[in-house]
N, C-alpha and C positions, 0 to 999 in steps of 0.2 A: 602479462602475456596478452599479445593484442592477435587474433582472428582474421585474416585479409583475403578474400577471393579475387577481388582484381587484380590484375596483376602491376596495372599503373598506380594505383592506390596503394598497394602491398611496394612496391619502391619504393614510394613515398613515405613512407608511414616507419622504414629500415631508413631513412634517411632522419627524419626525426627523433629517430629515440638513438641515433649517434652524437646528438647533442650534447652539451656541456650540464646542462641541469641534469640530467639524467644521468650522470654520472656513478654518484652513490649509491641508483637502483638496480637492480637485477629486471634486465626487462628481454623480452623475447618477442619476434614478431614468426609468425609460422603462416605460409602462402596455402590455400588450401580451404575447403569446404569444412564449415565446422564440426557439422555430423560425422564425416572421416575421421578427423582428428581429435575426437572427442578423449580417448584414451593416452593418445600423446600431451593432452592438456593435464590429464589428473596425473602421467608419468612425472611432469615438469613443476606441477603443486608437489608432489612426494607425500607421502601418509603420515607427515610430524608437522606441517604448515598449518595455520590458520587462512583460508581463503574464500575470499569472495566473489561470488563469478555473477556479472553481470551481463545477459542476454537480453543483446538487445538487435532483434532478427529486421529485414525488413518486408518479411512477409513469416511463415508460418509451418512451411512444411517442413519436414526432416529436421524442426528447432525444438518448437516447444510442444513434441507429444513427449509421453510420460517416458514412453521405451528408449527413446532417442538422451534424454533427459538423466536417467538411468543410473550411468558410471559417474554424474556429479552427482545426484541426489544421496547417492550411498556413499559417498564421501564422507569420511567423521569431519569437524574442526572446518565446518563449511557452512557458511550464507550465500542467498542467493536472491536477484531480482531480477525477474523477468518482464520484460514490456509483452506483454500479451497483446497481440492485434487485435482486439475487440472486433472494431468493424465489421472487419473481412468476415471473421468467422460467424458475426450474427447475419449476415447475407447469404452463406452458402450454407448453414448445417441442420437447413431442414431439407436440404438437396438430395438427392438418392444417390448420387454419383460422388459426393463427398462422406456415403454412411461411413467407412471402413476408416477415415482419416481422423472423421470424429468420433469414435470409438477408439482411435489410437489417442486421439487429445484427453476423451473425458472420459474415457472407461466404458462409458456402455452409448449408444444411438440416444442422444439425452431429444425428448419429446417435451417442445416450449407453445406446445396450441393452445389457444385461448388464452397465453396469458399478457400482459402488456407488457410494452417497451424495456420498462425496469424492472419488470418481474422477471421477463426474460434474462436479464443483465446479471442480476444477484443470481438466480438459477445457476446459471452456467457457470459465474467465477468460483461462484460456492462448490461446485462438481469439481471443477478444475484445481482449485485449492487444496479439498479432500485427497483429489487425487496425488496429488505432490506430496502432501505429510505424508499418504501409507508406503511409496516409496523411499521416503528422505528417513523414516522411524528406524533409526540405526543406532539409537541413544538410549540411555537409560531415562533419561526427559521426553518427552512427547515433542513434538516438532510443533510448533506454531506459523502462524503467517498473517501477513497484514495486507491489504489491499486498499488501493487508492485510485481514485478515475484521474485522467485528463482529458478535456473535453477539448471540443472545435474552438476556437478564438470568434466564430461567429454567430457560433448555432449551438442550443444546450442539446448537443448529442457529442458521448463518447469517443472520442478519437482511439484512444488504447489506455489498457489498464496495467499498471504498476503492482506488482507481485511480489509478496518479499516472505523466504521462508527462512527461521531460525530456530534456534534451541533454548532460547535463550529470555527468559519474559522482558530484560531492558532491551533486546533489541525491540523488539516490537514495539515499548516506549521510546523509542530514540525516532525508530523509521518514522511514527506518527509525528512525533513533536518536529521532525524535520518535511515532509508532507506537509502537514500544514503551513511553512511558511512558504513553500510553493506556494500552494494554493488560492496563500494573498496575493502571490504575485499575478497565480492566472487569472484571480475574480478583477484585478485591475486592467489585465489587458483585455479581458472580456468585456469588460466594462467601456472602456477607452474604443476599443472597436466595435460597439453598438453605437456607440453616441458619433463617432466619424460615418458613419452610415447613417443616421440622420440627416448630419450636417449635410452630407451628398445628396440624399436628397430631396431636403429646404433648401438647401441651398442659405441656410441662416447660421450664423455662429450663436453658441449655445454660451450662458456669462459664467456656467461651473462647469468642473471638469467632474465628469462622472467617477474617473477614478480613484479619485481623492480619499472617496467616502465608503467606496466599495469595500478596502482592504479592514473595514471595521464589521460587516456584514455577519450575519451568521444565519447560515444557508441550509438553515436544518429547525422547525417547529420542538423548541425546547421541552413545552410542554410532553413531547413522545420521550425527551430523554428524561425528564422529571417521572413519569410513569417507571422507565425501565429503573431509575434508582429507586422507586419504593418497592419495587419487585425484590430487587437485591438486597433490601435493609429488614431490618427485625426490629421488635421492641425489646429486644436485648440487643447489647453493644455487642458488634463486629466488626473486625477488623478489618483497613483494606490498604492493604498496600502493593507491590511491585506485584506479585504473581495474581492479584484481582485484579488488579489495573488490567494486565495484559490480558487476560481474561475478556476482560467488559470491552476492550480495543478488538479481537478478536471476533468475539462477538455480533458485535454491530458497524465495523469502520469510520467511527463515529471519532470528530478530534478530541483530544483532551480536555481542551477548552470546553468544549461542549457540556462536559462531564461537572467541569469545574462551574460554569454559569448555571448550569440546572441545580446544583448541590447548593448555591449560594441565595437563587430562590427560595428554596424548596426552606432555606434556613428561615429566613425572611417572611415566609408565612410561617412558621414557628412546627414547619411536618419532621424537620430533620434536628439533631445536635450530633454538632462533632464533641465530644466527651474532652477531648486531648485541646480542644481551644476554648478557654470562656469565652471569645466575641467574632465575631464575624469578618474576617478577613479580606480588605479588596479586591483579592486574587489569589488563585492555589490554595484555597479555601480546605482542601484536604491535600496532603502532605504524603504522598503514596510511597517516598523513600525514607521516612522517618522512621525512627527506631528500628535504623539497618536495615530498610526495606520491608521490615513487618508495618508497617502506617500508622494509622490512626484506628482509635476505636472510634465508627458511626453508629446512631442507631433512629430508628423512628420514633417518633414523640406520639404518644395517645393523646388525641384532642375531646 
């Protein structure tokens, strides 16, 4: 079901799913303001579907506050990701004129003085996150969510942040392990569009392509994920698989890889043993769907 307020775009868009490929699908387009039709959307899922509802606003109001939000979040047999406009709303919601809009986004007049730029940032999505699970908790599971930036192509500032709420602890391993190969995509056009902005202006060609090298990059001081794994570990074996995974993903938005390069350290100076491998593995170094999703037993080594 596709969402369309204009009314030339909404033709358009009834013109394209009368196509031939689309044939075999059940597809629906409805003209109209999404906030109205909110209820006509969850009428057309029916309460026996699995569905996933992707919001993606081009601004903010009457999309993604919590109340508006509402009749999908209480949805059973529902995923959800939402393009949260970052920007916008770190500009206006220390405003006095937007208090009521931001107490409809984040629950309460959320107060970001004195803190910096990315403090502010996790503050807010973390508010915002919370707030989505106590409405979407309609399961016997606890609802989870994963969060992921996109930034400017020019400037390391946020453009809008990716939102994903489930029931389910492999989503959260899926949405991560597919985020990240975004992410190689965007550190290479970030990459590629710093160094053409050079080139503009020297006025000099440059003899390597920045990009190249980018997409092997790791954009995060391991050492801080080496910490958060001997926090999690014992010097008895414990186990970690699909529901720690999603856990430790939740946690911190941290990629997998991340998890998996500090663990293979941390081997390497001799602080960790994976119990379930004698020798130390190139890659995926721990096995988080192994034995049915229970894992691997880890544990810390006494030096």
């Amino acid at each position: 079901m596709y969402i369309e307020k204009d009314r030339r775009a909404y033709d358009k868009l009834v013109d394209f799913l009368k196509l031939d490929e689309w044939a075999k699908i059940e597809t629906k387009a409805l003209h109209g303001d999404f906030f109205t039709l909110r209820n006509a959307i969850c009428d057309w899922c029916n309460n026996d579907s699995f569905a996933f509802f992707f919001i993606d606003p081009t601004g903010w109001k009457n999309v993604v506050e919590i109340e508006t939000l509402k009749p999908l979040l209480q949805r059973k047999k529902s995923e959800y990701l939402i393009n949260f406009m970052f920007d916008f709303i770190l500009r206006i919601h220390t405003q006095e004129a937007f208090e009521i809009h931001m107490r409809d986004i984040f629950g309460i007049i959320p107060n970001t003085t004195n803190m910096t730029f990315d403090e502010r940032e996790e503050y807010l999505i973390r508010l915002y996150r919370k707030n989505l699970k106590q409405i979407s908790n309609q399961y016997d599971k606890e609802p989870r969510s994963a969060h992921v930036r996109v930034l400017y192509p020019s400037k390391d500032k946020t453009f809008f942040d990716l939102i994903y709420i489930t029931h389910h602890p492999l989503g959260i391993k899926t949405f991560m392990e597919e985020s990240e190969k975004v992410d190689i995509i965007q550190r290479m056009v970030r990459a590629k569009t710093r160094q053409q902005k050079r080139i503009e202006k020297t006025r000099q060609l440059e003899m390597f392509d920045d990009s190249a090298h980018s997409s092997n990059e790791v954009d995060i001081d391991l050492s801080e994920v080496k910490e958060y794994w001997l926090s999690k570990l014992a010097y008895s074996p414990k186990r970690f698989g699909l529901e720690k995974l999603a856990d430790m993903l939740e946690e911190t938005d941290w990629f997998i890889s991340y998890f998996q390069a500090a663990f293979k350290e941390l081997q390497k100076e001799g602080k960790v043993r994976n119990i379930d491998s004698a020798r130390i593995r190139p890659k995926n170094v721990v096995h988080f769907l192994a034995n049915k999703h229970i894992g691997e037993l880890l544990e810390k080594v006494r030096l």
